[in-house]
C-alpha positions as CSV (number, residue, x, y, z in Angstrom):
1,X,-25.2,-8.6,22.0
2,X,-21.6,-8.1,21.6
3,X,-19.1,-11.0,23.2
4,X,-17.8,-8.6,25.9
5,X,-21.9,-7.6,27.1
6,X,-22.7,-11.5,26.9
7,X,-20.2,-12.4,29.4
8,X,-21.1,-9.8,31.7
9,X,-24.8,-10.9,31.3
10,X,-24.0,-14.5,32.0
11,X,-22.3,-13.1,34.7
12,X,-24.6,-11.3,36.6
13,X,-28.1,-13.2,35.8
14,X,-27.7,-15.9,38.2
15,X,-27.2,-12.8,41.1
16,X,-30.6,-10.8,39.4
17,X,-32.4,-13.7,39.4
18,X,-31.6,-14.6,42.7
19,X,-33.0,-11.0,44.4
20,X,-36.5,-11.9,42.2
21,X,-35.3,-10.4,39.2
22,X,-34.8,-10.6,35.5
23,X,-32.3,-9.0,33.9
24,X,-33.4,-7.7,30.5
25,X,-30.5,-6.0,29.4
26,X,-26.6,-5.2,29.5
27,X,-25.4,-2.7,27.3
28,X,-21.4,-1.5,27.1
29,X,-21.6,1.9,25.1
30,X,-19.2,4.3,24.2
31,X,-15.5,4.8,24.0
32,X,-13.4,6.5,26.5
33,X,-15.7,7.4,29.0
34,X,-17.5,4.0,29.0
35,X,-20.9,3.4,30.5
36,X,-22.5,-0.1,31.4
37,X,-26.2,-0.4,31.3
38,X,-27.9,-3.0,33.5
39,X,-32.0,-3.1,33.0
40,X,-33.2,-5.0,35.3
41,X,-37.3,-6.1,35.6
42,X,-40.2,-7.8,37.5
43,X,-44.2,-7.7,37.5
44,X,-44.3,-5.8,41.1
45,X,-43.3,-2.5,40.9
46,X,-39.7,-1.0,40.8
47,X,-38.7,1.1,43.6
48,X,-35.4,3.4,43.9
49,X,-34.6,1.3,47.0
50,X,-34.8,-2.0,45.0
51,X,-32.5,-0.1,42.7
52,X,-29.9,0.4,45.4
53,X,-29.9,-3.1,46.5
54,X,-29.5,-4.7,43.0
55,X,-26.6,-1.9,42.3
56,X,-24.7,-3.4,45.5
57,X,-25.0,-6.8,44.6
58,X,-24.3,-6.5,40.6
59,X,-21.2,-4.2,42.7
60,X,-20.1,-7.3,44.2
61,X,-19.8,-9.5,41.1
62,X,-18.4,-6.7,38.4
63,X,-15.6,-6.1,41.7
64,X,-14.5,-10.0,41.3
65,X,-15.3,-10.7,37.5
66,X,-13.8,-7.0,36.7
67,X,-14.9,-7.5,33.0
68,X,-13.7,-4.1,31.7
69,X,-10.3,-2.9,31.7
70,X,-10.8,0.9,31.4
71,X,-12.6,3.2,34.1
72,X,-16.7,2.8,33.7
73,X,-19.9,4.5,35.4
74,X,-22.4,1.4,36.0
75,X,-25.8,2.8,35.1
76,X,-29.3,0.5,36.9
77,X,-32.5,0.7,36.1
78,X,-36.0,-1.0,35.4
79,X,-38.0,-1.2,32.6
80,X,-39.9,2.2,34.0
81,X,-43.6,2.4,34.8
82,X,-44.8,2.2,31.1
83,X,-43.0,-1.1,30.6
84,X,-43.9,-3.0,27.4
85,X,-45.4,-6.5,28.4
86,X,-45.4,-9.7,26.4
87,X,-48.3,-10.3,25.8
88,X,-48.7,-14.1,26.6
89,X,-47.1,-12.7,30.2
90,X,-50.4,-10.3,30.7
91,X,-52.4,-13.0,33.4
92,X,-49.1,-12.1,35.6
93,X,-50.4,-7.7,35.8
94,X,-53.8,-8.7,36.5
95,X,-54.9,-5.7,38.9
96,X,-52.2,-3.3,37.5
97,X,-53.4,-0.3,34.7
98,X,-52.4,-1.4,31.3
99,X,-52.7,0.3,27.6
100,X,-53.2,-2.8,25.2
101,X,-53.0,-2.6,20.8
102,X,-55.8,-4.5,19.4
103,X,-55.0,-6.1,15.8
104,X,-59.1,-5.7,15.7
105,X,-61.3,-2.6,16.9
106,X,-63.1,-3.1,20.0
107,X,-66.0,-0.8,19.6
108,X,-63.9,1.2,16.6
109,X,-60.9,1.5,19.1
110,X,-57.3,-0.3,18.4
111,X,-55.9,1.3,21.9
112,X,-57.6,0.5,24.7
113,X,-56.7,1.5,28.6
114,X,-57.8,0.4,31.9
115,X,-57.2,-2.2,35.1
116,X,-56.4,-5.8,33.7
117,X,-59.5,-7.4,35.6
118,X,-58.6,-11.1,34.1
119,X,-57.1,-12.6,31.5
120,X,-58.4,-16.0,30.7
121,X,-57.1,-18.7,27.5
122,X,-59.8,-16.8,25.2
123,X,-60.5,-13.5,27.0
124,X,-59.3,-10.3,28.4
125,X,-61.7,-8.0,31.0
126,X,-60.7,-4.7,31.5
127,X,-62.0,-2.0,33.8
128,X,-62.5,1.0,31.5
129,X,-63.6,4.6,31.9
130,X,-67.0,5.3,30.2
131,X,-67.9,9.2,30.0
132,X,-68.0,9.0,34.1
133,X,-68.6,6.1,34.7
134,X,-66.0,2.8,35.0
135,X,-67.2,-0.6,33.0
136,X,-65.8,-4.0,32.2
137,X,-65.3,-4.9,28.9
138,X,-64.8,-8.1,27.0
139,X,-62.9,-8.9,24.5
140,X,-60.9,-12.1,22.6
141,X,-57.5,-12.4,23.8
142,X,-56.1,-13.3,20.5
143,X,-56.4,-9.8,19.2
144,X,-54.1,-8.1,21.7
145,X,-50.7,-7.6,19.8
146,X,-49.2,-5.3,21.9
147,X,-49.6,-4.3,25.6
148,X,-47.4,-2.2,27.7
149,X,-47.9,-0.8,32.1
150,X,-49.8,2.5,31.8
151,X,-50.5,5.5,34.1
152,X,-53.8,5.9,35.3
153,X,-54.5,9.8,35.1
């Protein structure tokens, strides 16, 4: 993160944080017609609305901090709805639809997609489609290396 993008970060996280979220990222990119990038996340979902009301606050502070000299276009958003996860933070999207990377085949499969039932210290359930049918599924928590929000189709 270049000096100039930490400041601003530093800047805004306390005001993120306080509306419930995190700010992931703050990215100052290119050279006359400057944008600033402000990625903002939770675990509940995202709306357009929340977008407007953490653009009026992050407003506020940019307006007294005014931590760019030249004209900028402020560009907010989240994460999107197929967010990677870390995956020590999956017992916070229990209930939500998830794709996960297995470092070992469950069944022959490394991907594997479905409703995070629970998440315990040695195991992950998920709620799977089987030919028709829906089924939970077992498997060691230790061998998901990646995990990210999915769409349910």
């Amino acid at each position: 993160m270049k000096e100039e993008e930490k400041k601003i970060y530093e800047a805004l996280n306390p005001t993120v944080e306080s509306l419930g979220y995190e700010l992931s990222e703050v990215r100052l990119s290119g050279g006359k017609n400057k944008t600033l990038s402000v990625v903002v996340d939770r675990v509940a979902p995202i709306s357009l609305e929340d977008i407007v009301a953490v653009s009026e606050e992050i407003n506020k502070v940019l307006d007294e901090l005014d931590p760019i000299e030249d004209a900028y276009t402020l560009d907010i958003s989240s994460l999107g709805a197929e967010k990677p996860l870390a995956v020590d933070k999956l017992p916070l999207y229990v209930g939500q639809y998830v794709s996960l990377h297995l470092s070992h085949p469950y069944k022959g499969e490394n991907i594997l997609e479905g409703t995070l039932m629970e998440v315990t210290d040695d195991t992950v359930t998920l709620k799977v489609k089987e030919k028709a049918k829906r089924a939970l599924i077992h498997f060691p928590y230790a061998d998901v290396d990646k995990a990210r929000l999915a769409i349910d189709m």
